[in-house]
MIMIVO-53200 format. One record per residue: residue in three letters; x, y, z of N, C-alpha, C in turn. Coordinates in pm, whole numbers, padded with zeros to 5 digits, always signed. Example, Ala and Ser with C-alpha at 12.3 -4.5 7.8 and 13.67 -1.06 7.14 Angstrom:
! residues 2
ALA+01319-00569+00780+01230-00450+00780+01320-00330+00780 SER+01285-00225+00708+01367-00106+00714+01290+00003+00787 
! end
This chain:
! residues 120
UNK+06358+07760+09954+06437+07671+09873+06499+07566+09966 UNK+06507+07458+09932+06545+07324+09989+06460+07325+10129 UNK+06369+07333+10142+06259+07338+10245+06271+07515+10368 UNK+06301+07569+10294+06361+07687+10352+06275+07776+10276 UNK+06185+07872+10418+06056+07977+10362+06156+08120+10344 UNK+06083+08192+10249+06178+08354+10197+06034+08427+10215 UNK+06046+08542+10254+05945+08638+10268+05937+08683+10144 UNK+05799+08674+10057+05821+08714+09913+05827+08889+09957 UNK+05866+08900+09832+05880+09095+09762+05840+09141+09641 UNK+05806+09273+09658+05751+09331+09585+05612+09301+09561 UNK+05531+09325+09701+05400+09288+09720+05362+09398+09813 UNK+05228+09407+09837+05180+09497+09913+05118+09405+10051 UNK+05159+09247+10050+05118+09182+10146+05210+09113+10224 UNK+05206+09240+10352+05321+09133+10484+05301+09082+10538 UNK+05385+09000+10554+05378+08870+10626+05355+08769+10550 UNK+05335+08742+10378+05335+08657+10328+05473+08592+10319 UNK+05435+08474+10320+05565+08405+10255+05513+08289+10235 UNK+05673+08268+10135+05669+08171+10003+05724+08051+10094 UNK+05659+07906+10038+05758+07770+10077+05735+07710+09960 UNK+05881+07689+09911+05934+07582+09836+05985+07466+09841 UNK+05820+07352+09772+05870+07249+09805+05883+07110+09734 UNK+06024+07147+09721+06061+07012+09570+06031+07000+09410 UNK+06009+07103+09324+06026+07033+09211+05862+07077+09171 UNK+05847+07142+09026+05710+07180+08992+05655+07030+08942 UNK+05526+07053+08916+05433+06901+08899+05429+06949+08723 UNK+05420+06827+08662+05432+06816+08518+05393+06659+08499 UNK+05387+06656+08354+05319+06530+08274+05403+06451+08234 UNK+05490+06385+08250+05619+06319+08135+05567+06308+07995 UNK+05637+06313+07932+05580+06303+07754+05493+06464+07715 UNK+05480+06541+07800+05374+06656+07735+05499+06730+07700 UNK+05596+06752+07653+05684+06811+07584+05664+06978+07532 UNK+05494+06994+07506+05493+07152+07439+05399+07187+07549 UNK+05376+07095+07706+05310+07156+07767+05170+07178+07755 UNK+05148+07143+07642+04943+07147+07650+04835+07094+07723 UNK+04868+07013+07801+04816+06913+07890+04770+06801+07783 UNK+04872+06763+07689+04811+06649+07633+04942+06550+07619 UNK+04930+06429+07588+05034+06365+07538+04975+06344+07398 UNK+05072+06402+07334+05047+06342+07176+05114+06380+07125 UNK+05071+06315+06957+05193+06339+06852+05293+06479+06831 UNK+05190+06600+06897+05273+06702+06917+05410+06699+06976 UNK+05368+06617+07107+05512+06633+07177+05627+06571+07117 UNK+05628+06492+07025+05777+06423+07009+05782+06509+06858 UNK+05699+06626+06801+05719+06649+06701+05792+06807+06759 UNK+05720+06836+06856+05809+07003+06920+05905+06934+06986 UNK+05957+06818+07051+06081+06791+07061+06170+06776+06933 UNK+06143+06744+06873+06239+06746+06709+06266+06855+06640 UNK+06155+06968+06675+06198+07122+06641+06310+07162+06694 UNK+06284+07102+06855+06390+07151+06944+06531+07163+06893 UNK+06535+06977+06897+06703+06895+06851+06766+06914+06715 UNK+06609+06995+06618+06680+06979+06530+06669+07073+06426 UNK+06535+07191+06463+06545+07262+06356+06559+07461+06424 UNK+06606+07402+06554+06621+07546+06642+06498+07589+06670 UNK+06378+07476+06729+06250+07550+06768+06310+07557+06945 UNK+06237+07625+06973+06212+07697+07140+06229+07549+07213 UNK+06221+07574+07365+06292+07446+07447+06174+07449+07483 UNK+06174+07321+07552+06070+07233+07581+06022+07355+07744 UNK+05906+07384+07749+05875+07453+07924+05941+07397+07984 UNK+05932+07234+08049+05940+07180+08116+06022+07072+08097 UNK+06170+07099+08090+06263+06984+08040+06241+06810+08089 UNK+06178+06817+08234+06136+06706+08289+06032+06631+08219 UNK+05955+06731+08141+05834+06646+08102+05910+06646+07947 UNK+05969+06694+07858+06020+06582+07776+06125+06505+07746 UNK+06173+06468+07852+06240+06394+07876+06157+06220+07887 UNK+06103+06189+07782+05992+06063+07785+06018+05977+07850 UNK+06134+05954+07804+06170+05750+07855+06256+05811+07996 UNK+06234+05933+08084+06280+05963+08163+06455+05905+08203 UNK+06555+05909+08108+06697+05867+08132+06803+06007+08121 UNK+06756+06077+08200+06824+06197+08211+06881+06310+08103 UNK+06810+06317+08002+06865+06366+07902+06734+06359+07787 UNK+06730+06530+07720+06662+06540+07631+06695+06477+07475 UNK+06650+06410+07421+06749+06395+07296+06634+06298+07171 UNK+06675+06225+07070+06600+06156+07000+06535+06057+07032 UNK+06611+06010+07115+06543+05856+07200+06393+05944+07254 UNK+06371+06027+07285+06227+06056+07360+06136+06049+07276 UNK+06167+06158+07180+06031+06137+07055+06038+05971+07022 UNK+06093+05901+06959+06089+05805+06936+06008+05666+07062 UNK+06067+05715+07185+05962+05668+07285+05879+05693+07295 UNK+05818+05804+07249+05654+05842+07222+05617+05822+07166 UNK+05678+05856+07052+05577+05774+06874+05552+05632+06948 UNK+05678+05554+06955+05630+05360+06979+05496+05337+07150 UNK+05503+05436+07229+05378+05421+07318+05262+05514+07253 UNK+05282+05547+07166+05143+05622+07120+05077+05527+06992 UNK+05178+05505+06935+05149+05433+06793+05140+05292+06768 UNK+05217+05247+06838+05296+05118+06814+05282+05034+06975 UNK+05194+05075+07068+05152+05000+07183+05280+04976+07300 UNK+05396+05076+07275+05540+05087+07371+05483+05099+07496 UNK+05601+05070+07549+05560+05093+07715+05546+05272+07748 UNK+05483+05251+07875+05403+05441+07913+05565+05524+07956 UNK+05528+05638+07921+05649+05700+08056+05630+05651+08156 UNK+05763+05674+08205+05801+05645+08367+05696+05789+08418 UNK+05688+05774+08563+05631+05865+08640+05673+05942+08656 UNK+05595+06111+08649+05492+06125+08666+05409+06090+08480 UNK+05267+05987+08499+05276+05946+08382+05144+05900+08380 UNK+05018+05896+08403+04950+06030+08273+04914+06104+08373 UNK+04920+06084+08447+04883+06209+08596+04995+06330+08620 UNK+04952+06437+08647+05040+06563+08679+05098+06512+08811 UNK+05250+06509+08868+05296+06478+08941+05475+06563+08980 UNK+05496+06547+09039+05638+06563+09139+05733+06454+09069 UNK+05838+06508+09002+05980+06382+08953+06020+06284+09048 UNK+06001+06127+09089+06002+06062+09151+06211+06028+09127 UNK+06249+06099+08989+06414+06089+08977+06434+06261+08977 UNK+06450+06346+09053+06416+06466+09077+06614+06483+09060 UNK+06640+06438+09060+06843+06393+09064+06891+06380+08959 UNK+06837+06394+08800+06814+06347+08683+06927+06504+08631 UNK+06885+06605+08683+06963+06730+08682+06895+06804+08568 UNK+06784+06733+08517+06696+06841+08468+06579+06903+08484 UNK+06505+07052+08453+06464+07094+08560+06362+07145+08498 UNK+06265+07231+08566+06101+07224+08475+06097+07349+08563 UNK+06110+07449+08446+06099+07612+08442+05952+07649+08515 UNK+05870+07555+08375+05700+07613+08386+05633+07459+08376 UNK+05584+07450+08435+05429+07351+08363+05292+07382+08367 UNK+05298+07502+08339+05134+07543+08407+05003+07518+08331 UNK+05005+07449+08277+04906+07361+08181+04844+07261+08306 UNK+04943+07191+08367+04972+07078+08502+04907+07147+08608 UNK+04964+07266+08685+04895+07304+08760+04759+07380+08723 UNK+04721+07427+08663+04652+07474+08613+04468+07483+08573 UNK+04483+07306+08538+04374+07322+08440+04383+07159+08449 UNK+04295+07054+08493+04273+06924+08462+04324+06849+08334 UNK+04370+06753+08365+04432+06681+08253+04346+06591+08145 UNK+04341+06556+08051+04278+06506+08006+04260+06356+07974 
! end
């Protein structure tokens, strides 16, 4: 953590260890994590804000218009770049990437769609 290696545990392999470094890689706008951007995501963000669906994996990636904060403005920044020809997310943006505002104070649990499996 903060460039600082920990000997993992609860393994049968010594001498491994873990380095952590900076911040998991994610999609901006993939909101439910599928490796897609689409109408899904600003529609499982609205479950989120508004009808008590589950949180986003990766708070970083829906956070759209990347301004520090999950909220209505995102879906709505997605519908107008998906629908309506809006400007793209900020970066990381359509590529799986590292938070270039990593200071934003929100934080990305899982993205493993991102690491995972090629984007589309």
């Amino acid at each position: 953590v903060a460039g600082a290696t920990e000997r993992a545990c609860n393994t049968d392999f010594s001498g491994v260890t873990l380095v952590f470094t900076g911040g998991a890689v994610f999609t901006r706008g993939d909101a439910n994590d599928d490796g897609d951007h689409d109408v899904a995501d600003p529609v499982f963000s609205l479950g989120f804000l508004f009808l008590g669906g589950p949180p986003p994996p990766c708070a970083d990636a829906a956070d759209a218009n990347d301004d520090s904060a999950i909220d209505l403005s995102d879906a709505t920044y997605s519908i107008a770049h998906l629908f309506l020809g809006g400007p793209r997310p900020p970066a990381p943006y359509p590529h799986c990437g590292r938070d270039p505002t990593d200071e934003d104070g929100l934080d990305c649990v899982s993205a493993r769609e991102c690491e995972t499996r090629p984007r589309r």
